[in-house]
N, C-alpha and C positions, 0 to 999 in steps of 0.2 A: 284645547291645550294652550300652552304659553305662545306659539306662535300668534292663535288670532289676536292676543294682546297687541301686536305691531302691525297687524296688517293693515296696509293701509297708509299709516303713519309717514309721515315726511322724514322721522330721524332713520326708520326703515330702509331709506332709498340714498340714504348719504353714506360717504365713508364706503370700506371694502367690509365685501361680506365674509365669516367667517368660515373655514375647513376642518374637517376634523383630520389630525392624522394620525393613526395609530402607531404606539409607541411599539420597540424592538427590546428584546429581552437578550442582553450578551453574558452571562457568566451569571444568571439567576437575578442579573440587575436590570430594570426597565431604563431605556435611554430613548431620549428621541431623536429624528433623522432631521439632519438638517439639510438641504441642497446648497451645491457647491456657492453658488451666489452668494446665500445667505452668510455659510464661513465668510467667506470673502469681504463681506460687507461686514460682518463683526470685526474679524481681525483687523481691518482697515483705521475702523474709531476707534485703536487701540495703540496700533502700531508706535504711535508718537510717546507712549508711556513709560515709567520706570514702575518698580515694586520697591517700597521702603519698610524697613522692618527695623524696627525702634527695639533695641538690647536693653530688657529692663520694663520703669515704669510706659506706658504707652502715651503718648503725648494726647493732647485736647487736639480737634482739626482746627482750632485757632491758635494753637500757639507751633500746629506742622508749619501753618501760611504764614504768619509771623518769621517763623525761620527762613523760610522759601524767600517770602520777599526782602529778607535782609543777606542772605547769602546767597542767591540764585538772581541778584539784581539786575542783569546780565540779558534776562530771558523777559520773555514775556510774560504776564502772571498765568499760571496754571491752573486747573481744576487739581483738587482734592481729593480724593473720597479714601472711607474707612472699609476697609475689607472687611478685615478680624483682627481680635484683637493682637496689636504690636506690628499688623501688614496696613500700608496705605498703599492706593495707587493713584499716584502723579501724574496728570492727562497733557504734558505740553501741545503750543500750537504748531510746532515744528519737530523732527529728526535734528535738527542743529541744536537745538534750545535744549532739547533732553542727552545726547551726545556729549554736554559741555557741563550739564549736571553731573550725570554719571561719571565722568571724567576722573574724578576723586575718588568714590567709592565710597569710603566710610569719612561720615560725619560726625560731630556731638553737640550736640546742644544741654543746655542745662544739667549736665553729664548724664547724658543719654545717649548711645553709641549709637549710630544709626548703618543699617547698612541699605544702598542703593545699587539696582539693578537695572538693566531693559528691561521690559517686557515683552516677552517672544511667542510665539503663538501655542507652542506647550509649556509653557509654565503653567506647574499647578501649583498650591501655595503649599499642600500636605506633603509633597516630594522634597521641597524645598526647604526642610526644615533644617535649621543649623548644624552641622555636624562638627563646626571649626567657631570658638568664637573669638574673634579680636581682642586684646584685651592691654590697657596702656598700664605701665605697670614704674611707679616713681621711686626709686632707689635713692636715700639721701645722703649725702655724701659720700659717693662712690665716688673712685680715683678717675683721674680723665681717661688712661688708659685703658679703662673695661667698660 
């Protein structure tokens, strides 16, 4: 079989070897189990994060960093990444630095309304979809009083 293929072998003997573990079926859907460690250790590389959801066209991840490092100049530079489209999430190196982001809430750039969040350990992105959306609205020549 494929085993004798490595036996022997020196890249055989490096690295962890691997486990099988069988997945759990809750509500007709397969999921796999993770041990409490392992949560722990996810949520952990994450905890320092925000979720940003761009209202509209979805920005390039160079022109998300481009805005970060012109309005978030404050912090340290962050990682990036694209979830789906119109979700990014924002990796800061601290609870301070993302704290002071989220601080404002809603952004815009290039008139792209952005909204920012923490990222908490149930956030899903499909729950979270908009039900309320912000929207800035220019009335011209309106009296001062109204």
């Amino acid at each position: 079989g494929w085993t004798s293929l490595f036996e022997g072998s020196k890249l055989a003997t490096k690295g962890k070897s691997l486990n099988f573990t069988s997945l759990i079926v809750v509500h007709g859907k397969p999921q796999a189990r993770l041990s409490q460690a392992e949560l722990k250790e996810g949520n952990s590389k994450w905890e320092c994060s925000t979720i940003v959801y761009a209202l509209g066209d979805t920005p390039t991840i160079a022109s998300l960093g481009r805005f970060v490092e012109r309005e978030w100049n404050f912090v340290s530079k962050p990682q990036i990444f694209l979830y789906d489209e119109g979700y990014f999430v924002i990796k800061f190196a601290f609870k301070e630095d993302r704290d002071k982001a989220v601080f404002v809430g809603l952004y815009s750039f290039f008139r792209i309304s952005m909204l920012v969040k923490k990222w908490k350990v149930d956030f899903t992105f499909q729950k979270e979809a908009l039900k309320v959306v912000p929207l800035w609205v220019f009335f011209l020549n309106l009296l001062l009083n109204f």
